[in-house]
C-alpha positions, 0 to 999 in steps of 0.5 A: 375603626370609626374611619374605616367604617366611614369609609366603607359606609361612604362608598356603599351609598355611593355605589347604591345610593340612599334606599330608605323611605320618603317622609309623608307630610302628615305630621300625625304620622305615629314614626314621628315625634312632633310634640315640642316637649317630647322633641326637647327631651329627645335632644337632652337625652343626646346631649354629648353623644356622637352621632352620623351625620350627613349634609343633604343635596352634597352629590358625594353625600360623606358620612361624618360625626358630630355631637350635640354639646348644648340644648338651649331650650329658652333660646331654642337653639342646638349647639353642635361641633365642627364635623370631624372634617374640613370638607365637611365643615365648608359644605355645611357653612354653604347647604346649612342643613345636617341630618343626624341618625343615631339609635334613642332607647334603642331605635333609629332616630333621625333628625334633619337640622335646617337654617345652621349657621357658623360661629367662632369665639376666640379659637373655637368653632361650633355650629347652632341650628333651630329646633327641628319640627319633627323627629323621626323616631318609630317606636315600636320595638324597644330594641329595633330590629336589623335585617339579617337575612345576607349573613345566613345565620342559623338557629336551633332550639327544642321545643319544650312542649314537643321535645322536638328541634327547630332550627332556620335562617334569622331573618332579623335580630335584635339584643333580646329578640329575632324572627327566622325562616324554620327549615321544617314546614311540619314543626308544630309551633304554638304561639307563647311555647318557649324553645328551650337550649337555642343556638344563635350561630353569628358570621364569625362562628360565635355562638349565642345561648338562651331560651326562646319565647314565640311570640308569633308565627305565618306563612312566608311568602307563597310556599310552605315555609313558616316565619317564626319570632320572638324574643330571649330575656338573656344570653348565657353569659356576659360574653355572649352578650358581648359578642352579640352586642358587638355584632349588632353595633357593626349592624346599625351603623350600616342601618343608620346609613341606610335609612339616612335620606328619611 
């Protein structure tokens, strides 16, 4: 599965290329993590964990895994594992640098390892690389947001104040909130009224149940439709969380490539 999805992964950037945002300079910039204890608690929290990876400046930039298996805090070293390809292996012995992206307490974190040198004892090949400087890590969400807006999933719910029904597109949506456009501009909507009985339709038909908090609403773009966000506390049942779970997984592996050259 993780093979295939590479693969697919592999050609989109291909194709498009990378889209994401360049990193400014300023390292007070809130989206980064620039404390070295902070740094370290970071990388032990990834400790055993795989992650995507890719290796910057390569013209066919691949996407690969890896994993960090040590963090030497006294020496100040990351030991990783070999890629899990041999290409991928000889283009880092030669670049020396890997970009990690993988989710932290549910946000996008990506980390760019520089200086990586090789080494093999006996039969076993790794990789060490210097603390990085920084992280890029933005947290503003507990759980992190994934555009939604190409999979024109709906949602319904009734507003506990009014009794009347509120339905739209999902804009974004993440596992305990989203945000959508409401295909009725005459719906009164009020900040912090819950929705009651909501339905989340993912792509494959599956359908999402919980009760929806508004936490904000605005005009969207130009004309008079309204955006509307907010957030849920649980699905129905163990199954729908699942399901949706699942559906956000296949998300975020797509979003972690997207956001790769940050």
């Amino acid at each position: 599965m993780i093979a295939r999805l590479k693969n697919i992964i592999s050609k989109k950037i291909t194709k498009k290329g990378f889209s994401g945002p360049i990193p400014p300079s300023d390292t007070n910039n809130p989206k980064f993590v620039t404390e070295p204890e902070k740094i370290l608690k970071v990388l032990t929290a990834l400790d055993k964990v795989d992650v995507f990876c890719s290796i910057p400046n390569v013209i066919a930039e691949e996407i690969y895994t890896t994993q960090i298996i040590e963090v030497l805090n006294d020496k100040q070293l990351i030991t990783l594992k070999p890629l899990d390809s041999s290409e991928g292996n000889q283009a880092l012995k030669h670049h020396k640098q890997l970009k990690i992206t993988t989710y932290y307490n549910g946000i996008h974190i990506s980390i760019l390892l520089k200086d990586i040198v090789a080494h093999k004892i006996q039969n076993s090949a790794y990789f060490q690389a210097p603390f990085p400087l920084r992280l890029y890590y933005p947290q503003r969400r507990q759980f992190i947001r994934i555009d939604t807006s190409n999979y024109h999933l709906t949602f319904q719910g009734i507003s506990e104040r009014s009794q009347s029904t509120v339905g739209g597109t999902v804009e974004n949506l993440s596992r305990r909130g989203l945000s959508l456009i409401i295909d009725n501009s005459t719906a009164r909507i009020r900040v912090g009224e819950v929705l009651k009985n909501c339905v989340l339709t993912l792509d494959d038909h599956t359908k999402i149940h919980f009760d929806f908090t508004i936490h904000h609403q605005k005009p969207y773009s130009q004309n008079t439709l309204v955006t509307i966000g907010g957030s849920f506390k649980a699905t129905s049942s163990m199954e729908e969380q699942v399901s949706l779970d699942n559906f956000l997984t296949s998300l975020e592996r797509t979003e972690v490539v997207a956001q790769n050259d940050i």
